[in-house]
DSSP file (Angstrom, degrees, kcal/mol; ACC not computed):
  #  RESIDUE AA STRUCTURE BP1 BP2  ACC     N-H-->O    O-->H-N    N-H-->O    O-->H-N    TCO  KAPPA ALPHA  PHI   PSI    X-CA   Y-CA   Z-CA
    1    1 A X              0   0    0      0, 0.0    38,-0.0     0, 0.0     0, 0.0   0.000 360.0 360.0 360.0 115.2   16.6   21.3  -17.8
    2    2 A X        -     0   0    0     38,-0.1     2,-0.4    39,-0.1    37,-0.2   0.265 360.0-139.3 -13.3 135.6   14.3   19.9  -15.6
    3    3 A X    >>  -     0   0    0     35,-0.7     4,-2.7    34,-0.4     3,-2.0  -0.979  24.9-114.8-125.5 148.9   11.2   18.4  -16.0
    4    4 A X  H 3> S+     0   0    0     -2,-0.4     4,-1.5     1,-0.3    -1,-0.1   0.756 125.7  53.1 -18.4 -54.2    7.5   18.5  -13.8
    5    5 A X  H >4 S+     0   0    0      1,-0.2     3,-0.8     2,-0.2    -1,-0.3   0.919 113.0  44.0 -45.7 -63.4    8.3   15.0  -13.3
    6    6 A X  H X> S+     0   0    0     -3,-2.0     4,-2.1     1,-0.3     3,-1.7   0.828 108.2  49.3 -67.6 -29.2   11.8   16.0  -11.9
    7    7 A X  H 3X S+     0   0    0     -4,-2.7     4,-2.0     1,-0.3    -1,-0.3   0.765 110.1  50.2 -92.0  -1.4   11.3   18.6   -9.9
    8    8 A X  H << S+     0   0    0     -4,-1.5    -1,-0.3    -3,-0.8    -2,-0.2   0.036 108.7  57.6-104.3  46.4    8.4   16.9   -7.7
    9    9 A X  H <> S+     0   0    0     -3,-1.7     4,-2.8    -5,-0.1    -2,-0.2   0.570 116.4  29.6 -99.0 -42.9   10.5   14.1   -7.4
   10   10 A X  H  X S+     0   0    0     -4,-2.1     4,-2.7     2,-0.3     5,-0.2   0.962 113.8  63.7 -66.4 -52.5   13.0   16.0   -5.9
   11   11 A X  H >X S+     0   0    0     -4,-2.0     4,-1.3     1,-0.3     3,-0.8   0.908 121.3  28.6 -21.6 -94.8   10.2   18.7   -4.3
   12   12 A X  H 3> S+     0   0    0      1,-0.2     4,-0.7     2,-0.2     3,-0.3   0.643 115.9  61.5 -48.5 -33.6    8.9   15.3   -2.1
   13   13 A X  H ><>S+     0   0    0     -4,-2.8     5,-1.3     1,-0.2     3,-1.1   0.969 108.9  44.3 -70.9 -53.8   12.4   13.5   -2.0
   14   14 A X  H <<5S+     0   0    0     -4,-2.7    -1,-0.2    -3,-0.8    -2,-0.2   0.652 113.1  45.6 -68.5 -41.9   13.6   16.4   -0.2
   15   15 A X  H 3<5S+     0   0    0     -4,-1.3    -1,-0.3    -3,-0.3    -2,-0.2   0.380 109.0  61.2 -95.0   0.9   10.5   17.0    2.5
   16   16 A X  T <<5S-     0   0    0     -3,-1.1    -2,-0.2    -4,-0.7    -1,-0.1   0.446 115.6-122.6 -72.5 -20.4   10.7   13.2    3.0
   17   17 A X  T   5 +     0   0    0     -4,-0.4     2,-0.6     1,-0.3    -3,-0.2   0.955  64.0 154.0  82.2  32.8   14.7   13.7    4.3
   18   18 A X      < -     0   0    0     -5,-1.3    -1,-0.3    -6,-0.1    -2,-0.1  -0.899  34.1-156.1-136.7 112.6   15.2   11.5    1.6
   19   19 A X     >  -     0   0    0     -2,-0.6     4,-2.0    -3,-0.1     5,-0.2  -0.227  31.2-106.4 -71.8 178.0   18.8   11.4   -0.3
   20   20 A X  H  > S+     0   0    0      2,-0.2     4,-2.7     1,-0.1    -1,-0.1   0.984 118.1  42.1 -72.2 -43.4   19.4   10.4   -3.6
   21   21 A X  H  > S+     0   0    0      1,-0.2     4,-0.8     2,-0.2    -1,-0.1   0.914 105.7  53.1 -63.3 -46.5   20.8    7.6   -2.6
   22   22 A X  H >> S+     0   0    0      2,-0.2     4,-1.4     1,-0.1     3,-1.1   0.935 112.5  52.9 -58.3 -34.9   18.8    6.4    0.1
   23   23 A X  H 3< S+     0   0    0     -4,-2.0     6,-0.4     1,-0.2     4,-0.2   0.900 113.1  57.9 -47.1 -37.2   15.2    6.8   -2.9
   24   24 A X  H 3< S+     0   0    0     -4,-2.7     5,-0.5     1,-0.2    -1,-0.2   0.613 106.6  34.0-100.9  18.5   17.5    4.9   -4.8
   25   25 A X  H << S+     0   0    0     -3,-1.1    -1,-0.2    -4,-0.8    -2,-0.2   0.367 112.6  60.0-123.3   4.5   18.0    2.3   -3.0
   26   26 A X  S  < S+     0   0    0     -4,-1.4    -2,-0.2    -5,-0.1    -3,-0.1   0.314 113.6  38.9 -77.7   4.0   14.6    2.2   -1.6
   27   27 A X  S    S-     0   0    0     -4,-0.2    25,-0.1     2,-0.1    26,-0.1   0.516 116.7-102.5-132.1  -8.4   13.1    1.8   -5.3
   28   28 A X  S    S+     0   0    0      1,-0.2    -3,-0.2    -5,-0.2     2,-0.1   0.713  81.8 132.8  96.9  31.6   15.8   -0.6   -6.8
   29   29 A X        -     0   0    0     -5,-0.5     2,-0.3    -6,-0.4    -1,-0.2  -0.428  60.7-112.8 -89.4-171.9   17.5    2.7   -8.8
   30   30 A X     >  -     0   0    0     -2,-0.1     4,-1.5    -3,-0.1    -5,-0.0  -0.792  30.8-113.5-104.6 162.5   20.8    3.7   -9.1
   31   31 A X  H  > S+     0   0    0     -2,-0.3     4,-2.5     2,-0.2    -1,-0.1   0.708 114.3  47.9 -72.5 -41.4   21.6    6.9   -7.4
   32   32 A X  H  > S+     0   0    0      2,-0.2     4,-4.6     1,-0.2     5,-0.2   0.874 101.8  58.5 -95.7 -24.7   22.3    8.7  -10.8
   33   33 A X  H  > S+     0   0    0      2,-0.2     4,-2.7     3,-0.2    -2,-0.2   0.928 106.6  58.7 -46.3 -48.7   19.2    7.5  -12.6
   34   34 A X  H  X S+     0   0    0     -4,-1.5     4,-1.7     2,-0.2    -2,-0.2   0.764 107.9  44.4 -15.7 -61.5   17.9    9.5   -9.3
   35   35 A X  H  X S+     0   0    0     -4,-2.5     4,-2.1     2,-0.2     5,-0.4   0.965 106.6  56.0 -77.5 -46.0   19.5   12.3  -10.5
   36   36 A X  H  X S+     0   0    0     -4,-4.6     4,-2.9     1,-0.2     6,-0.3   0.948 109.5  47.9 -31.0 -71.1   18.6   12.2  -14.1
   37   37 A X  H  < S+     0   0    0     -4,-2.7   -34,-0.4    -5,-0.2   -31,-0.3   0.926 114.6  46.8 -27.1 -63.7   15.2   12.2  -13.4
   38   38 A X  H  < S+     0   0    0     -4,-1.7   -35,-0.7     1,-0.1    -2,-0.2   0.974 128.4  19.4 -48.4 -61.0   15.6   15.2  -10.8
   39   39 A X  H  < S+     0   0    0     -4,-2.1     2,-0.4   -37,-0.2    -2,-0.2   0.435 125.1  33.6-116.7  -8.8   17.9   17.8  -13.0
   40   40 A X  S  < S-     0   0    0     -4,-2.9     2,-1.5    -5,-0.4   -37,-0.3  -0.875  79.5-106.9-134.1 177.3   17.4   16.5  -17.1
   41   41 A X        -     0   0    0     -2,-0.4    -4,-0.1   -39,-0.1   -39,-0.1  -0.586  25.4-159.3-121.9  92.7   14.6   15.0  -19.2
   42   42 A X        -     0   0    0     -2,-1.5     3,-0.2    -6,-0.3    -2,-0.0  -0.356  20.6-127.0 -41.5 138.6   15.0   11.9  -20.0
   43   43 A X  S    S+     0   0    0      1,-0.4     2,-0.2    -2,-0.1    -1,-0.1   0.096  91.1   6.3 -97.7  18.7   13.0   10.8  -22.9
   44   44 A X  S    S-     0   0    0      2,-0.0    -1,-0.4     3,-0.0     2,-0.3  -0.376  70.2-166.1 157.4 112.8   11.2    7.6  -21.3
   45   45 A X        -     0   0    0     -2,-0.2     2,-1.3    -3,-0.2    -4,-0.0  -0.705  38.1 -86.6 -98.8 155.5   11.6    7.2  -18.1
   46   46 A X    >>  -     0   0    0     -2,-0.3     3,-4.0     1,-0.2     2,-1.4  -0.570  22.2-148.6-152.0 159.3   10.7    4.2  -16.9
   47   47 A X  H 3> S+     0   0    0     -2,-1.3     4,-1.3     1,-0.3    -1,-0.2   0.258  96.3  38.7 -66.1  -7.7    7.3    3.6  -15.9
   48   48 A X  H 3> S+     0   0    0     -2,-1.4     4,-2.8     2,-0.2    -1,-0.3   0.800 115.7  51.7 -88.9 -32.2    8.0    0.8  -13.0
   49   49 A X  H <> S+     0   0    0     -3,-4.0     4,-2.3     2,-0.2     5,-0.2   0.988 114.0  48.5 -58.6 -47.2   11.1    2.7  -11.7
   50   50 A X  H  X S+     0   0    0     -4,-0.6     4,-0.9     1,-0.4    -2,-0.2   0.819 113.5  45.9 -63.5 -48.4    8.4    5.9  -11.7
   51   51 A X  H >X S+     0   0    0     -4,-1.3     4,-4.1     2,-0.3     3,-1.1   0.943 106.3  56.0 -63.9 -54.8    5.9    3.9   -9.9
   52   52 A X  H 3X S+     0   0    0     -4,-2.8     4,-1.6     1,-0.3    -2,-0.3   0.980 112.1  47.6 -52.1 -51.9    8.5    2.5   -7.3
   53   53 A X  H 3X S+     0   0    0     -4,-2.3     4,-0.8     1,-0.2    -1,-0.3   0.610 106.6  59.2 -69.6 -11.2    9.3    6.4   -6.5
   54   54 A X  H <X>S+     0   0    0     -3,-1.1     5,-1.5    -4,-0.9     4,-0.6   0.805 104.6  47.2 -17.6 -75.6    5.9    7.2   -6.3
   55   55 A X  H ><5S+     0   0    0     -4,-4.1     3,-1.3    -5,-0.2    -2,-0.2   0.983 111.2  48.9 -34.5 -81.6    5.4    4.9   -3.8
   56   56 A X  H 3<5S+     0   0    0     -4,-1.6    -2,-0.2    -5,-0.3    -1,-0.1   0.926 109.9  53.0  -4.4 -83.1    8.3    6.0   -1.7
   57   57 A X  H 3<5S-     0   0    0     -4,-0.8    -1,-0.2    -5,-0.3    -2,-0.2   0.566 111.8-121.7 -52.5 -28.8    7.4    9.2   -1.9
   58   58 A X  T <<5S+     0   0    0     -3,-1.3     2,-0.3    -4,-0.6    22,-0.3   0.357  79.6  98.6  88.9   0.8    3.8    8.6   -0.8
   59   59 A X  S   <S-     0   0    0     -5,-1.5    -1,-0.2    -6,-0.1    18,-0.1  -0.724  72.9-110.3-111.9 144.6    2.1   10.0   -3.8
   60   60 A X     >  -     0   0    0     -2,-0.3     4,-0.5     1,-0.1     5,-0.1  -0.396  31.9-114.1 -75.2 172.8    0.5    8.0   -7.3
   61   61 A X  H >> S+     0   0    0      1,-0.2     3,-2.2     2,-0.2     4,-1.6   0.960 108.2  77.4 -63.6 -56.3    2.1    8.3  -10.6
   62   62 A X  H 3> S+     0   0    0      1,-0.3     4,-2.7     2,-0.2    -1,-0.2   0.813  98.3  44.7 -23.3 -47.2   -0.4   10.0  -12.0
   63   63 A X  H 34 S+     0   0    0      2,-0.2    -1,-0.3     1,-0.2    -2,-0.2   0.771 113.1  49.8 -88.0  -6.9    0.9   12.9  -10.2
   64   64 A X  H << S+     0   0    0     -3,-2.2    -1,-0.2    -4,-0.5    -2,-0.2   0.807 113.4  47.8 -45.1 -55.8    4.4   12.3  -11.0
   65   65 A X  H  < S+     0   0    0     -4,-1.6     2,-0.7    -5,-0.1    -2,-0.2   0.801  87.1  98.0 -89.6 -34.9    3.7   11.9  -14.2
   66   66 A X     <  -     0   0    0     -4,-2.7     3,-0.2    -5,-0.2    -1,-0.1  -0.545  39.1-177.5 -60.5 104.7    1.3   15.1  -15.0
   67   67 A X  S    S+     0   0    0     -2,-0.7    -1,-0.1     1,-0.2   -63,-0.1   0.666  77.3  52.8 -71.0 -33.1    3.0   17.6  -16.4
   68   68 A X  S    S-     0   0    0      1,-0.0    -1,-0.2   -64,-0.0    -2,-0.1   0.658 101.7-129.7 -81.4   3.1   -0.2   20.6  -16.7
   69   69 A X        +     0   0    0     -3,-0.2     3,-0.1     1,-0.1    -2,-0.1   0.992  61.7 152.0  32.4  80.1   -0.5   19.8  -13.0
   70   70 A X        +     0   0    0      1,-0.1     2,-0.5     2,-0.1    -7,-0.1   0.758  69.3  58.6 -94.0 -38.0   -4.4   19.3  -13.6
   71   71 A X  S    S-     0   0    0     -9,-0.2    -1,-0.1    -5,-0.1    -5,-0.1  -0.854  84.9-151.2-103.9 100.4   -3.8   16.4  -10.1
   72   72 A X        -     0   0    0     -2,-0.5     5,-0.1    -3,-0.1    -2,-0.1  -0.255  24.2-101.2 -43.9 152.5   -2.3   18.3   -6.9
   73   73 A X  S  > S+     0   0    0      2,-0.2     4,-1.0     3,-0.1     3,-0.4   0.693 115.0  40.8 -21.4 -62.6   -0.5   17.1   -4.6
   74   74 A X  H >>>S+     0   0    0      1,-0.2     4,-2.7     2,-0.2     3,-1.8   0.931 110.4  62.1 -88.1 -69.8   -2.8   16.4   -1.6
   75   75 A X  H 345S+     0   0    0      1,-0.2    -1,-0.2     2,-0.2     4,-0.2   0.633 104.7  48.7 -43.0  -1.6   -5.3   15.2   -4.1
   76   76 A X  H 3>5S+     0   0    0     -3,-0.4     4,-1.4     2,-0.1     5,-0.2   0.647 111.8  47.2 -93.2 -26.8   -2.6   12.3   -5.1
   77   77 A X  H <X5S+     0   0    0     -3,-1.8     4,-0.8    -4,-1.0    -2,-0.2   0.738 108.1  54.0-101.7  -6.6   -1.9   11.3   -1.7
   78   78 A X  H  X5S+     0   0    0     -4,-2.7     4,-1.5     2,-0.1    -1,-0.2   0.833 111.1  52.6 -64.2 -39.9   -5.8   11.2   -0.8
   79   79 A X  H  ><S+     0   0    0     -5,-0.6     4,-1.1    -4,-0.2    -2,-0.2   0.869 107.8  46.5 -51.2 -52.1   -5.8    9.0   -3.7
   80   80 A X  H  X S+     0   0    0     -4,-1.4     4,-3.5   -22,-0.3    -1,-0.2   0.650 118.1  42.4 -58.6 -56.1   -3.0    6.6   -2.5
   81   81 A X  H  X S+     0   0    0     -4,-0.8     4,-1.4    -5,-0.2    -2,-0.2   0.779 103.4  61.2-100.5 -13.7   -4.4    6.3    0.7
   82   82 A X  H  X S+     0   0    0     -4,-1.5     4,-1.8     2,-0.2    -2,-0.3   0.934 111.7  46.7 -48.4 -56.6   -8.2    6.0   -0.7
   83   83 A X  H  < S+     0   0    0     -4,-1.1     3,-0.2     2,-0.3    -2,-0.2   0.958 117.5  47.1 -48.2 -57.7   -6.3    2.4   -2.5
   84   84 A X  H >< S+     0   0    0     -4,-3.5     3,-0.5     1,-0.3     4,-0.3   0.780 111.0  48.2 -55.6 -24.0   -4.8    1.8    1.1
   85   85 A X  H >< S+     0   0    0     -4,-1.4     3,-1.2     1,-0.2    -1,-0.3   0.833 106.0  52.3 -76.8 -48.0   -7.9    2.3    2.7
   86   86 A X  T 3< S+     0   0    0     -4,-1.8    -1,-0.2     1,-0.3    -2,-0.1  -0.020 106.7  63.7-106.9  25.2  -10.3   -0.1    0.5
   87   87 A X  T <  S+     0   0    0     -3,-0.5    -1,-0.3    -5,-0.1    -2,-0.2   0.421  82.4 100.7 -47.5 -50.6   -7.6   -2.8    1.2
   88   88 A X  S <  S-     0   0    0     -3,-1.2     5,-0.1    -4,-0.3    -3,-0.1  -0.104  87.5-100.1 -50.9 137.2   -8.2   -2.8    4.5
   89   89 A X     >> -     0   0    0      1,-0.1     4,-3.5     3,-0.1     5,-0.7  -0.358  38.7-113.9 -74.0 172.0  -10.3   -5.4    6.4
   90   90 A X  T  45S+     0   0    0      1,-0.3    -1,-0.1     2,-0.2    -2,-0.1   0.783 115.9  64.1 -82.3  -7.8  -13.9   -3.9    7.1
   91   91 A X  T  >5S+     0   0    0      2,-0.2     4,-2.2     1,-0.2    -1,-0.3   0.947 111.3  37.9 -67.4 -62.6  -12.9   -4.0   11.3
   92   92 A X  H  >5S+     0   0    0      1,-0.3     4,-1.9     2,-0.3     5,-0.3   0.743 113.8  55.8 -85.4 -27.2  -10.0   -1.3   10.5
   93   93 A X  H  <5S+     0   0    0     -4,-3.5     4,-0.4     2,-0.2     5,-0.3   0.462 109.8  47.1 -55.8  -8.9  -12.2    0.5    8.0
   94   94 A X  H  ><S+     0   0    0     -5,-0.7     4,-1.4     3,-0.1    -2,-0.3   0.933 109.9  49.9 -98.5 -37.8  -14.5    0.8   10.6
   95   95 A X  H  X S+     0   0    0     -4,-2.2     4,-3.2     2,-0.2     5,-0.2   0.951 113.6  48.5 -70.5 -36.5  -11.9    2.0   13.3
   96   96 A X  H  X S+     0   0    0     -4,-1.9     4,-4.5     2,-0.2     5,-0.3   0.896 104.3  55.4 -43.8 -45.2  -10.6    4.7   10.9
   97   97 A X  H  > S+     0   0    0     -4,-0.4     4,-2.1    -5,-0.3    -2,-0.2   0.938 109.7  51.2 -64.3 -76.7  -13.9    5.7   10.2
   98   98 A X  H  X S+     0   0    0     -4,-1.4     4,-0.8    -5,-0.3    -2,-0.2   0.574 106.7  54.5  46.1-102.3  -14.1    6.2   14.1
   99   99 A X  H >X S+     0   0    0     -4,-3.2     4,-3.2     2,-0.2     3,-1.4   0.971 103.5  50.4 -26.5 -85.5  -11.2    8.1   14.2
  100  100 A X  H 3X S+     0   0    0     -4,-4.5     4,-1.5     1,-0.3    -2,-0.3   0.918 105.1  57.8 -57.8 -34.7  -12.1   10.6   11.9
  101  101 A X  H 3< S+     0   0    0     -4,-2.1    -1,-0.3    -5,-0.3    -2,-0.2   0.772 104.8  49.7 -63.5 -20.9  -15.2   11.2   13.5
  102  102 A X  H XX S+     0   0    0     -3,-1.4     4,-2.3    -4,-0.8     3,-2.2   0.823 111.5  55.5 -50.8 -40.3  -13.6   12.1   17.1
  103  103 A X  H 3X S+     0   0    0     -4,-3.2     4,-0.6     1,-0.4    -2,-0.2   0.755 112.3  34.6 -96.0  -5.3  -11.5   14.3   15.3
  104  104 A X  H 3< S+     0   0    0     -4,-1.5    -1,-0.4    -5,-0.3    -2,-0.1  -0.096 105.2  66.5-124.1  56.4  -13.9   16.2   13.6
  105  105 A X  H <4 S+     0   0    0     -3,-2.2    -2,-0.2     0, 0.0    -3,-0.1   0.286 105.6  52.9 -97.8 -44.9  -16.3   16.0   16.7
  106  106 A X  H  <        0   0    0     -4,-2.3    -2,-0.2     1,-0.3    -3,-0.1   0.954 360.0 360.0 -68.8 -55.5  -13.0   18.4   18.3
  107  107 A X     <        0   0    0     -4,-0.6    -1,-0.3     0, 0.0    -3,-0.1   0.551 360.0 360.0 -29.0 360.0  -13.2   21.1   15.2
């Protein structure tokens, strides 16, 4: 039986174009570890593979990993890109910022 975990692994693997194989050899799994995760529950998964598919995936762990789904989706990957964002030197913060204001100057 499935678990939360597994089935938005799969959910996002799937709207990514993303095989099993190809996640699992972008995140250093095996292909059937891949699957475990997707289709049983594993009793400890573990937590660096889970982070590497996270990544991948575009999304944190946290939202992997929340099972009441208290974290959407969109809110994970706002999150994610919030990280990417405050990374950034303050020249490409500053074009971004930019950006979004054209594009809701058009709205």
């Amino acid at each position: 039986m499935p678990t939360a975990l597994g089935e938005k692994i799969q959910k996002l693997r799937k709207e990514k174009g993303l095989t099993l194989e190809k996640l699992a050899d972008l995140t250093g799994s095996s292909k059937s570890y891949i699957w475990e995760l997707e289709n049983k529950n594993p009793p400890r998964p573990s937590a660096e593979k889970v982070a590497r598919i996270a990544h991948q995936l575009g999304v944190e762990i946290e939202y992997l990993i929340d099972e009441e789904e208290k974290i959407t989706e969109a809110d994970s990957i706002d999150a994610k890109f919030y990280r990417e964002y405050r990374r950034m030197t303050p020249e490409t913060r500053k074009k971004i910022r930019a950006m979004a204001k054209l594009i809701g100057d058009e709205e």
